[in-house]
C-alpha positions as CSV (number, residue, x, y, z in Angstrom):
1,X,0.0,0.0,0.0
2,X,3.1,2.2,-0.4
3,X,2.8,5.6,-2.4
4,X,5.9,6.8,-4.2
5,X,6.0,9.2,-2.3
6,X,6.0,7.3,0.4
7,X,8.9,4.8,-0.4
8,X,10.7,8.1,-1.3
9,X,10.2,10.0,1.8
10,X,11.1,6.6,3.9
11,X,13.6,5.4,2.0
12,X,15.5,7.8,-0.5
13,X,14.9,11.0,1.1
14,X,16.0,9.2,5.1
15,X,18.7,8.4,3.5
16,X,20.6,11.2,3.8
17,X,18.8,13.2,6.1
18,X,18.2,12.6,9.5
19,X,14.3,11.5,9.1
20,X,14.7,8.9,11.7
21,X,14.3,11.4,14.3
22,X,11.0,12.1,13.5
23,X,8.0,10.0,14.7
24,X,5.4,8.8,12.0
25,X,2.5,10.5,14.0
26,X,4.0,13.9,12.5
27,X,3.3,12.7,9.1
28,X,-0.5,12.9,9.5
29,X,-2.1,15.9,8.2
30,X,1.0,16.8,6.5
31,X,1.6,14.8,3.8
32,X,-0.8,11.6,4.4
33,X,-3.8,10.7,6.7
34,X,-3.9,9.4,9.9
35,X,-4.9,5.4,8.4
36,X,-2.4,6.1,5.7
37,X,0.3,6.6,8.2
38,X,-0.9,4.0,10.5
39,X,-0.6,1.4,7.2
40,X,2.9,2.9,6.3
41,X,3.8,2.6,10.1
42,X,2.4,-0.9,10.4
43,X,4.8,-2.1,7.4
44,X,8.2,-1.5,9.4
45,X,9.4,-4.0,12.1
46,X,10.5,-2.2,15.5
47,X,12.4,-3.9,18.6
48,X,10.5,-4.2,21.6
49,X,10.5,-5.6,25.1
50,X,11.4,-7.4,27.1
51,X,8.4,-9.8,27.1
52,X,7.8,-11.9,29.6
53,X,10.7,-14.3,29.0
54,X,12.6,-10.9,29.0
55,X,13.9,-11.3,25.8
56,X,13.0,-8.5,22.7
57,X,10.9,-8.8,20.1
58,X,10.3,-7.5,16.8
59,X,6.5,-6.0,16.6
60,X,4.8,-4.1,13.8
61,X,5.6,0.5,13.7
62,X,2.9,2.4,15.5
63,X,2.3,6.3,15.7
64,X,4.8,7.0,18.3
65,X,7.5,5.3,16.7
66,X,10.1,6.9,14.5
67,X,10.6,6.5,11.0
68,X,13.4,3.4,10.6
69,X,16.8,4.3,9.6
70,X,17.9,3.2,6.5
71,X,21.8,2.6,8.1
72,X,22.9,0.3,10.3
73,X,24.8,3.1,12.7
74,X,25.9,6.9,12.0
75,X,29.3,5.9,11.1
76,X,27.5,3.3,8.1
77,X,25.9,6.2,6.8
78,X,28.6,9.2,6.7
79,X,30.2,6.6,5.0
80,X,27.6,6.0,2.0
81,X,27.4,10.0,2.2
82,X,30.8,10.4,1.3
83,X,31.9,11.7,4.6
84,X,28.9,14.5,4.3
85,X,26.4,14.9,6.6
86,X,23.4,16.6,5.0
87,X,21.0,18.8,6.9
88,X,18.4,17.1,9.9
89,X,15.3,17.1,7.4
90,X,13.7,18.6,10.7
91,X,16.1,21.5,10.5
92,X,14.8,22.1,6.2
C-alpha cells in the first residue's frame, strides 16, 4: 500500500537526512492521513521488550514510533554520504 511518495520519503529521502528522528505520528495531516500513516507505520518492524521471558521482540511500527533508519549506525551512513552529513530534514 506504499505511495511513491512514500517509499521516497522513507527510504531515499532518510537516507541522507536525518528522518529517523521524526515519529510517523508527525506525518499525519501533512503529507498523508492518519490510516495512511498508521498502514505505512504498520509495514516497518521495530524492537520491543522485554516480554515476559525478557527477551526482545520485533513488533509491527505504530504512531509513536520513529521512522526506521535506513543505516545500520551513524558511522554506516557518513560513509555511504561520502563523509557528508546533510542537513536534519527537521532542520529544512
Amino acid at each position: 500500500m506504499h505511495s511513491c511518495t512514500a517509499l521516497m520519503s522513507t527510504q531515499v529521502c532518510a537516507a541522507c537526512h536525518s528522518m529517523h528522528h521524526l515519529h510517523w505520528r508527525q506525518l499525519v495531516g501533512v503529507a498523508y492521513t492518519e490510516d495512511e500513516v498508521k498502514a505505512l507505520a504498520a509495514e516497518t518492524e521495530v524492537e520491543d521488550g522485554p516480554n515476559d521471558e525478557g527477551e526482545m521482540y520485533l513488533r509491527p511500527g505504530r504512531l509513536a514510533d520513529k521512522l526506521p533508519s535506513p543505516y545500520a549506525n551513524e558511522q554506516f551512513a557518513g560513509l555511504q554520504a561520502a563523509h557528508h552529513r546533510p542537513p536534519a530534514a527537521g532542520a529544512m
